[in-house]
MMTF fields as JSON, N, C-alpha, C and O atoms, coordinates in Angstrom:
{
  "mmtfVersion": "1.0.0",
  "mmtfProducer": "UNKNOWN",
  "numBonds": 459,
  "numAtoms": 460,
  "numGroups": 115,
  "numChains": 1,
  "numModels": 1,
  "chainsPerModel": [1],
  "groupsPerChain": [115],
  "chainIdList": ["A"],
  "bondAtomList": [4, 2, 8, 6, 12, 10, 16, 14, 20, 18, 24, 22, 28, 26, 32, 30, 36, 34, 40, 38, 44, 42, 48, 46, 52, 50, 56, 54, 60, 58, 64, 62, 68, 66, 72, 70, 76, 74, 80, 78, 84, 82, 88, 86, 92, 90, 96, 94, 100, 98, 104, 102, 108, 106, 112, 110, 116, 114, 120, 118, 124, 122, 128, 126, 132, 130, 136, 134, 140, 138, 144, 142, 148, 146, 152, 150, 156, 154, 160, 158, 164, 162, 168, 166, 172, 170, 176, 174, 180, 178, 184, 182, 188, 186, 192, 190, 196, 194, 200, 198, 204, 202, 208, 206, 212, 210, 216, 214, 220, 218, 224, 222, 228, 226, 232, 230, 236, 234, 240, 238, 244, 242, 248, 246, 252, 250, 256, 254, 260, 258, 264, 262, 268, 266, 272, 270, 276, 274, 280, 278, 284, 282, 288, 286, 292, 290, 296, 294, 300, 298, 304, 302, 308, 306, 312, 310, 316, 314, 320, 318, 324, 322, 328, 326, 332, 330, 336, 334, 340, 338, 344, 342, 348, 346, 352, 350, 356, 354, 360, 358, 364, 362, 368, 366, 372, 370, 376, 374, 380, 378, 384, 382, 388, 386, 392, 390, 396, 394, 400, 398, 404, 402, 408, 406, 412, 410, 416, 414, 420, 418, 424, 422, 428, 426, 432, 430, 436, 434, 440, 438, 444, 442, 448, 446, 452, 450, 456, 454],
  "bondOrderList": [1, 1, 1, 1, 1, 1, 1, 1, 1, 1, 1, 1, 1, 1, 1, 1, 1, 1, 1, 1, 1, 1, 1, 1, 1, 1, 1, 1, 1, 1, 1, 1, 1, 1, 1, 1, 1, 1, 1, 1, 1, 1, 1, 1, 1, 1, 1, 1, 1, 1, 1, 1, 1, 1, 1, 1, 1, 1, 1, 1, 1, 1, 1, 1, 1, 1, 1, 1, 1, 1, 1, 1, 1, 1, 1, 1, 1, 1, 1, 1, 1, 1, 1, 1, 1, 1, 1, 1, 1, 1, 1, 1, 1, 1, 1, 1, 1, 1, 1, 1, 1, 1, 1, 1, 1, 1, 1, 1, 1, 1, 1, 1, 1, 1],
  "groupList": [{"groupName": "UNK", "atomNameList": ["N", "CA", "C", "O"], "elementList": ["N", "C", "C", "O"], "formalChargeList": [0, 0, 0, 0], "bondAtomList": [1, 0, 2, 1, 3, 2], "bondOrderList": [1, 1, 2], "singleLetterCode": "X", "chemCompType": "L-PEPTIDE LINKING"}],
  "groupTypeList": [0, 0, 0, 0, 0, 0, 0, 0, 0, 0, 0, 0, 0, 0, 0, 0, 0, 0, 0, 0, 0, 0, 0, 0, 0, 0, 0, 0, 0, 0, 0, 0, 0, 0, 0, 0, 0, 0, 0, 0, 0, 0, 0, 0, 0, 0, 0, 0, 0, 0, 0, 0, 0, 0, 0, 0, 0, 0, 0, 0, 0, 0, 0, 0, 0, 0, 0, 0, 0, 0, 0, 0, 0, 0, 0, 0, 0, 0, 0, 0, 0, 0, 0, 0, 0, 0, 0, 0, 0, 0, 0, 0, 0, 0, 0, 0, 0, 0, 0, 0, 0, 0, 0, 0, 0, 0, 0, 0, 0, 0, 0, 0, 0, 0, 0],
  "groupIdList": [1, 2, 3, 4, 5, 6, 7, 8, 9, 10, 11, 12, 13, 14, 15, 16, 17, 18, 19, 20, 21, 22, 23, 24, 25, 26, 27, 28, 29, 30, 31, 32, 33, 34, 35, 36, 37, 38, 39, 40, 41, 42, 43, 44, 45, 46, 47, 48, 49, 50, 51, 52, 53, 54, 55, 56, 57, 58, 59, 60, 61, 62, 63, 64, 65, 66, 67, 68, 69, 70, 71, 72, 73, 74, 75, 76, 77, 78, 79, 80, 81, 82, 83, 84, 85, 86, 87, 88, 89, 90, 91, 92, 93, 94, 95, 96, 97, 98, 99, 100, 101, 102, 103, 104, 105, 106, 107, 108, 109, 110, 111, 112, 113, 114, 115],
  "secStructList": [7, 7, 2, 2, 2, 2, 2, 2, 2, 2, 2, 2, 2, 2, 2, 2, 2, 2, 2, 2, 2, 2, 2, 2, 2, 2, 2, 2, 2, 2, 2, 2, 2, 2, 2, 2, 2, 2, 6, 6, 2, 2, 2, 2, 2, 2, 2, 2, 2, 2, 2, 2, 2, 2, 2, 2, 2, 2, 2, 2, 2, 0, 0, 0, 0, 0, 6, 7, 7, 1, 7, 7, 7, 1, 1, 1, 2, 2, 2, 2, 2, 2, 2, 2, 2, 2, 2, 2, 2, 2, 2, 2, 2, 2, 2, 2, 6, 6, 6, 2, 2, 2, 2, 6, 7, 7, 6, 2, 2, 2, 2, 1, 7, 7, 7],
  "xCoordList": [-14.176, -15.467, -16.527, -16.508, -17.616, -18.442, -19.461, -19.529, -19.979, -20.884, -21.847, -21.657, -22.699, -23.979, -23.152, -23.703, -21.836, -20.792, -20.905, -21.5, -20.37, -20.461, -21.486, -21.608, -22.335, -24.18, -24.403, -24.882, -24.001, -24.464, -23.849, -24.381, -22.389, -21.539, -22.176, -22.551, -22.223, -22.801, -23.975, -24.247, -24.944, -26.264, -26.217, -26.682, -25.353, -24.772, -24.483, -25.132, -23.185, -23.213, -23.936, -23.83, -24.786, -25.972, -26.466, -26.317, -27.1, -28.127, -27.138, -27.595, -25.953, -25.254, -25.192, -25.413, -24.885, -24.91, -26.397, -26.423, -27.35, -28.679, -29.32, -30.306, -28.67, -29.168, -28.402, -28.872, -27.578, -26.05, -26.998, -27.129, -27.426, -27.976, -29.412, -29.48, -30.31, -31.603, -31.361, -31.773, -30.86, -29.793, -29.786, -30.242, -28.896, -27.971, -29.602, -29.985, -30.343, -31.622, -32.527, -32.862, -32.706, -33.709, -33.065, -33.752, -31.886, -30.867, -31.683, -32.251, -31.51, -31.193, -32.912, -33.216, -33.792, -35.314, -35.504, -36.386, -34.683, -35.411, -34.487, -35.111, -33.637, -32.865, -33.646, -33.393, -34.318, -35.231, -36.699, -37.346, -36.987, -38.31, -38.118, -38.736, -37.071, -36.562, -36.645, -37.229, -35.683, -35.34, -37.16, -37.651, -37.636, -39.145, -40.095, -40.918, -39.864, -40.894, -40.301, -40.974, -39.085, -38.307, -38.847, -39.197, -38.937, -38.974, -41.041, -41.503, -41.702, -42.995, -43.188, -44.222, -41.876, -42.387, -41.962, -42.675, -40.862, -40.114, -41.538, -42.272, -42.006, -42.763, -44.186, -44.419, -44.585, -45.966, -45.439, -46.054, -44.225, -43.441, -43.64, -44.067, -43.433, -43.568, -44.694, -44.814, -45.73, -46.859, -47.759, -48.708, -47.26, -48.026, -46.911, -47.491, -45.912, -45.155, -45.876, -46.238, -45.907, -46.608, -47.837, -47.966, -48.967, -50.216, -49.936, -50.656, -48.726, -49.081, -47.908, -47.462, -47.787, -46.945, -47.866, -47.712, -49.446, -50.365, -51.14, -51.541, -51.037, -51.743, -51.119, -51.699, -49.881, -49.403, -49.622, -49.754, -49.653, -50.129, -51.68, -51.876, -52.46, -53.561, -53.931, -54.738, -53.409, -52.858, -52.567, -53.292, -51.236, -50.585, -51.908, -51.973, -52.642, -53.206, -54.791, -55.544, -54.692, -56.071, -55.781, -56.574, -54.412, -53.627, -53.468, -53.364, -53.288, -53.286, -54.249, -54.175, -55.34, -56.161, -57.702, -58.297, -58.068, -59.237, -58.857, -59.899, -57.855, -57.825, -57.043, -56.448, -56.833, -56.19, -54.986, -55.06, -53.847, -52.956, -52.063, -52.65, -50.935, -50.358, -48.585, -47.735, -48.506, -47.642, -47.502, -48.259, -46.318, -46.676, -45.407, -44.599, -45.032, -43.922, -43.659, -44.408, -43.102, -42.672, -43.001, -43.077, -43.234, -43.274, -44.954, -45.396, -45.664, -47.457, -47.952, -47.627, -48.631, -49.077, -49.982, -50.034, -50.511, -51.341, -50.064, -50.238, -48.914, -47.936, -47.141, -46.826, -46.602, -45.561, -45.827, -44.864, -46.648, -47.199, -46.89, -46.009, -47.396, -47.552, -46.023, -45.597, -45.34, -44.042, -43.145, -42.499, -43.407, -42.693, -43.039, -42.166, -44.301, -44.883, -43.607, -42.714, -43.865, -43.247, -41.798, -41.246, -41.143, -39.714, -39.733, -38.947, -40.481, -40.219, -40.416, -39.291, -41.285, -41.554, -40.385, -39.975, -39.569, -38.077, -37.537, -37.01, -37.337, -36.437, -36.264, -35.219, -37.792, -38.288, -37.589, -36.769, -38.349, -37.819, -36.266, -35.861, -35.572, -34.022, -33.427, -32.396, -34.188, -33.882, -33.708, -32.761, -34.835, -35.406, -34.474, -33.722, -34.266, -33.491, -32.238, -31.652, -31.381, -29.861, -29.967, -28.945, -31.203, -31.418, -31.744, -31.442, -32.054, -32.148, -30.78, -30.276, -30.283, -29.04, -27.889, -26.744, -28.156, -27.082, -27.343, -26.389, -28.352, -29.104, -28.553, -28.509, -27.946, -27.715, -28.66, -28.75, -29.497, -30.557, -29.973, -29.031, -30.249, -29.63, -30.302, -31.521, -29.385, -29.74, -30.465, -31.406, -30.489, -31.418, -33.02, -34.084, -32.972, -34.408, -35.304, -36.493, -34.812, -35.577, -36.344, -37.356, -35.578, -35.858, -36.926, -37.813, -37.122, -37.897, -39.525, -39.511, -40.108, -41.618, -41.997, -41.509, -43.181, -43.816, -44.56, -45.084, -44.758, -45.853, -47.189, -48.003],
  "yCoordList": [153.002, 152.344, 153.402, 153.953, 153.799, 154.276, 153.939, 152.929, 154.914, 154.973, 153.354, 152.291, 153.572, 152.69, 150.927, 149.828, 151.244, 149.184, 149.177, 148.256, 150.145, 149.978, 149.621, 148.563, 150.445, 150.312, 148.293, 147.361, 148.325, 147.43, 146.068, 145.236, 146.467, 145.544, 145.026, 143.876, 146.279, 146.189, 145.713, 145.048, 145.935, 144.918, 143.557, 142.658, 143.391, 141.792, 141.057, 140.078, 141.743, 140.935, 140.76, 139.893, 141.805, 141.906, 140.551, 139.494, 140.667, 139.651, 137.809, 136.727, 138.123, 136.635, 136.261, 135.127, 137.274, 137.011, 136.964, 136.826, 137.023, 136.812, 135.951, 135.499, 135.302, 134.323, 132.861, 131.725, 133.116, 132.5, 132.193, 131.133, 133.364, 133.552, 132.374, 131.62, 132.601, 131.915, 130.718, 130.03, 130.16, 128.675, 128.016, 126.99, 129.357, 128.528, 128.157, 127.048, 129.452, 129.408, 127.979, 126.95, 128.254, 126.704, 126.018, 125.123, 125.616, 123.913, 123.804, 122.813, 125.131, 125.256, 124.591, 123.808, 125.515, 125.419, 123.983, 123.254, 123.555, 121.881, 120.886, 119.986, 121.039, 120.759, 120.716, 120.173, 121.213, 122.117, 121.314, 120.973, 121.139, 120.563, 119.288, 118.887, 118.377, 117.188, 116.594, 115.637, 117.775, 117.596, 117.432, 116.788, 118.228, 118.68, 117.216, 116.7, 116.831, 115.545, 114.632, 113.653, 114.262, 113.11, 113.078, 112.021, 114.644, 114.571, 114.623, 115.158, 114.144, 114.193, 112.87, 112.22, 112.41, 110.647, 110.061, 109.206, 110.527, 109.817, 110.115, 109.139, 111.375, 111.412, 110.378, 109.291, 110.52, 109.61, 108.129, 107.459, 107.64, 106.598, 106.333, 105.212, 107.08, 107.266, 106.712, 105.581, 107.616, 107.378, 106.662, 106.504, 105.894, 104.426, 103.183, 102.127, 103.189, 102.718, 102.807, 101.857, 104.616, 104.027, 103.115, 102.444, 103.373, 102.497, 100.983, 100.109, 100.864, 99.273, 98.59, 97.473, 99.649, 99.547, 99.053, 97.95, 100.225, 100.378, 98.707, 97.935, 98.743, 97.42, 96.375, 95.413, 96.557, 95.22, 94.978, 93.874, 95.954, 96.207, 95.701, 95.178, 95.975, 95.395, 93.857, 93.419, 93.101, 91.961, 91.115, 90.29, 91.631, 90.952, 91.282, 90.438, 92.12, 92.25, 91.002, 90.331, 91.17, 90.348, 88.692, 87.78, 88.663, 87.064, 86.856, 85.633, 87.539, 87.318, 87.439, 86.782, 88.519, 88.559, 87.824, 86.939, 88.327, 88.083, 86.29, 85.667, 85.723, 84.219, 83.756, 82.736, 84.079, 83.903, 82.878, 81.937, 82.811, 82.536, 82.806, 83.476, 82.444, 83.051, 82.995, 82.761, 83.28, 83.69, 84.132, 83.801, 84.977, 85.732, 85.535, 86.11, 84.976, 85.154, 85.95, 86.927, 85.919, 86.918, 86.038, 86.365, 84.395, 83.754, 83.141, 82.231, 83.929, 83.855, 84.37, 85.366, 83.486, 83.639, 85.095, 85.739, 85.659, 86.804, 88.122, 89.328, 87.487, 88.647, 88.798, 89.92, 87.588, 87.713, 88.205, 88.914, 88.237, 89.189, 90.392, 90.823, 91.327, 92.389, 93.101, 94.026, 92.193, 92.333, 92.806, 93.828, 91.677, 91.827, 93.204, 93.705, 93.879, 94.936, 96.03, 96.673, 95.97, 96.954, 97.155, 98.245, 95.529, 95.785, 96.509, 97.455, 96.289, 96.631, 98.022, 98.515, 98.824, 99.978, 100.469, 101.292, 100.0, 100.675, 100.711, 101.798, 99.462, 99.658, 100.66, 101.163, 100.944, 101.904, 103.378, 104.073, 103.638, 104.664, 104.947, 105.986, 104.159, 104.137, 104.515, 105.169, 104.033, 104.076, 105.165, 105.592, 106.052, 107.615, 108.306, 108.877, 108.453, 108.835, 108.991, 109.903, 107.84, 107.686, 108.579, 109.133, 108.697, 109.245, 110.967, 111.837, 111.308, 112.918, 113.312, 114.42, 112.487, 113.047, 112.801, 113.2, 112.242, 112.369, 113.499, 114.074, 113.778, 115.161, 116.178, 117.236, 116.242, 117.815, 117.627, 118.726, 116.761, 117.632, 117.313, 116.52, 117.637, 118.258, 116.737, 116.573, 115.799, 114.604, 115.7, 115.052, 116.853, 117.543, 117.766, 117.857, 117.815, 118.369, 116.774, 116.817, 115.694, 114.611, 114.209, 113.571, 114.738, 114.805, 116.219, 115.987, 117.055, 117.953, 117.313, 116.454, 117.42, 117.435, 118.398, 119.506, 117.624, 118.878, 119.429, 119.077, 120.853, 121.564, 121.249, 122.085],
  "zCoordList": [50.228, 50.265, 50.536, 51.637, 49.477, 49.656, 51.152, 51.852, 51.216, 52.537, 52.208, 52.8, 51.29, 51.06, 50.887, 50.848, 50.825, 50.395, 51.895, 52.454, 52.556, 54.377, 54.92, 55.537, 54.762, 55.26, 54.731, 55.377, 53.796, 52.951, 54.096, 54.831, 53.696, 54.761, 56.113, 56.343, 57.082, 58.113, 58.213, 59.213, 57.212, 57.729, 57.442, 58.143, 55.864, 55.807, 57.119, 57.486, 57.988, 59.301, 60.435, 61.302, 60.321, 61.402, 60.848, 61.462, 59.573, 59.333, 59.512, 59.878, 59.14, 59.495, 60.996, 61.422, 61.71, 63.248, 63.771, 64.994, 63.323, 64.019, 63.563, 64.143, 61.791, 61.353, 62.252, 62.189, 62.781, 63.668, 65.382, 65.996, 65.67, 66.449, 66.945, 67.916, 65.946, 65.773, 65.603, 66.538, 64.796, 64.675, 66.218, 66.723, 66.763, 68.013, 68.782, 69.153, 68.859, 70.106, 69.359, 69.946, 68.244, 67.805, 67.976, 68.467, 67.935, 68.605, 70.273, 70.733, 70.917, 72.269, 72.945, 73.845, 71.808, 72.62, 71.997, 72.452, 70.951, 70.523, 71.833, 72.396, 72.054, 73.358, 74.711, 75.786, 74.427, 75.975, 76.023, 77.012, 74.627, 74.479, 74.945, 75.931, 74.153, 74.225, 75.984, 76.493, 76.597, 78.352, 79.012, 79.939, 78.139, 79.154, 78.667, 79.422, 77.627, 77.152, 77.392, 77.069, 77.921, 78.911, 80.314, 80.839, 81.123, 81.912, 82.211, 83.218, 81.415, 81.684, 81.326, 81.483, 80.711, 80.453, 81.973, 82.498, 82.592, 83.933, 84.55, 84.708, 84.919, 86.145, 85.131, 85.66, 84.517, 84.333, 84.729, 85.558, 84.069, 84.526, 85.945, 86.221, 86.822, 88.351, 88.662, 89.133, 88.369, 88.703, 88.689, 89.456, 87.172, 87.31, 87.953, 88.206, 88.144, 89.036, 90.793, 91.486, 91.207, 92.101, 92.572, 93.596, 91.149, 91.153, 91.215, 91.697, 90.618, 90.882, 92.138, 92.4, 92.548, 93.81, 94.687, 95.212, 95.045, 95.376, 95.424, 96.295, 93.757, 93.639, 94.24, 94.743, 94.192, 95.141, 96.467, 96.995, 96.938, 98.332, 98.998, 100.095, 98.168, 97.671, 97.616, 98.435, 96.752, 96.406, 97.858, 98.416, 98.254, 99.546, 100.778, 101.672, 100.826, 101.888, 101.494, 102.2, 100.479, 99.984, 100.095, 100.331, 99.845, 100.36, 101.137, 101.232, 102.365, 103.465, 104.614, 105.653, 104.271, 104.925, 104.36, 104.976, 103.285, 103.041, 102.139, 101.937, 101.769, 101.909, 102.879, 102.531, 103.865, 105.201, 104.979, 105.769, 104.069, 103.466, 104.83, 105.679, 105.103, 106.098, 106.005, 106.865, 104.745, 103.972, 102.39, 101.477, 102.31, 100.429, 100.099, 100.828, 99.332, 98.559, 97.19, 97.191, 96.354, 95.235, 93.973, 92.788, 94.809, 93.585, 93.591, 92.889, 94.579, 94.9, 93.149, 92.502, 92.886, 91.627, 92.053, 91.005, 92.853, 92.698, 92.887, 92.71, 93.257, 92.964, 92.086, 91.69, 91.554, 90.977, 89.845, 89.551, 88.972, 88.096, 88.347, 87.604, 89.348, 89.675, 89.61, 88.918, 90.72, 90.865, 89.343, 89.112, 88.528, 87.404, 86.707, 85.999, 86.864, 85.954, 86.877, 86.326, 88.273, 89.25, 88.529, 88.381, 87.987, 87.499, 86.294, 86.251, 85.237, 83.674, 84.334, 84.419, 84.808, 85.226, 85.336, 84.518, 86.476, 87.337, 86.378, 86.141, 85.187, 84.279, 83.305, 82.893, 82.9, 81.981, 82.497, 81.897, 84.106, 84.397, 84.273, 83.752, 84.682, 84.966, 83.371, 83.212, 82.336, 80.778, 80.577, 79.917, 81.253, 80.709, 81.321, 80.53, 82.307, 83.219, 83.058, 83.641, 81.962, 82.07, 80.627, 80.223, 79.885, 78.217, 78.978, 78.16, 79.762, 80.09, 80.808, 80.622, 81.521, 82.013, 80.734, 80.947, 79.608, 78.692, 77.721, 77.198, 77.506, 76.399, 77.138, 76.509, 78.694, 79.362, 80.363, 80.911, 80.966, 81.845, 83.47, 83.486, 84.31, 85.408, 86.624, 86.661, 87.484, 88.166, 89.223, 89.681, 89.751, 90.925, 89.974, 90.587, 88.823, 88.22, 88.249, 87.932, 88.554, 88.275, 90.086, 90.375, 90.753, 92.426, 92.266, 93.088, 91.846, 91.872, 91.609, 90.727, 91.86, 91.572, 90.483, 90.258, 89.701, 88.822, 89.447, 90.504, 88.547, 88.933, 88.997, 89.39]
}
């Protein structure tokens, strides 16, 4: 085998192993993107979860104090609304959550806070 079939050879596999290469990393960073736009849907998820957590809080104090009601139940028409949003929320989150830990992403990165 001439020098230049070798040369020739050898950059053939360079170029198959880096074309092999780039493959594997674009699977890896579309993998990565996927984990990171799950995990910005959970925390916004959160956050309006906590607002209407908030709002419920709100609610019960406004039923009890400012219409001097002197009891709240779950089935108080000024809550139970609220309540129900609080559930679809949990559910939503819990959805996202069971869909990032099956793609690969890690149950300690969802306890982490964002930046």
């Amino acid at each position: 085998m001439a020098f230049s079939e070798k040369l020739r050879s050898m950059l053939n596999q360079g170029m198959d192993l880096s074309k092999d290469f780039f493959e594997k990393a674009g699977a890896k960073a579309k993998e990565l993107g996927e984990l990171g736009v799950l995990k910005l849907e959970i925390i916004q998820l959160q956050g309006q979860a906590r607002k209407v957590a908030g709002q419920l809080g709100v609610e019960v104090y406004e039923t009890l104090v400012d219409k001097g009601q002197k009891s709240v139940s779950s089935d108080s028409p000024a809550i139970k609304e609220t309540i129900q949003k609080l559930d679809a929320l949990e559910k939503e989150i819990d959805a996202r959550e069971a869909e990032y830990l099956k793609k690969g992403g890690k149950g300690e990165d969802l306890n982490t806070p964002a930046p």
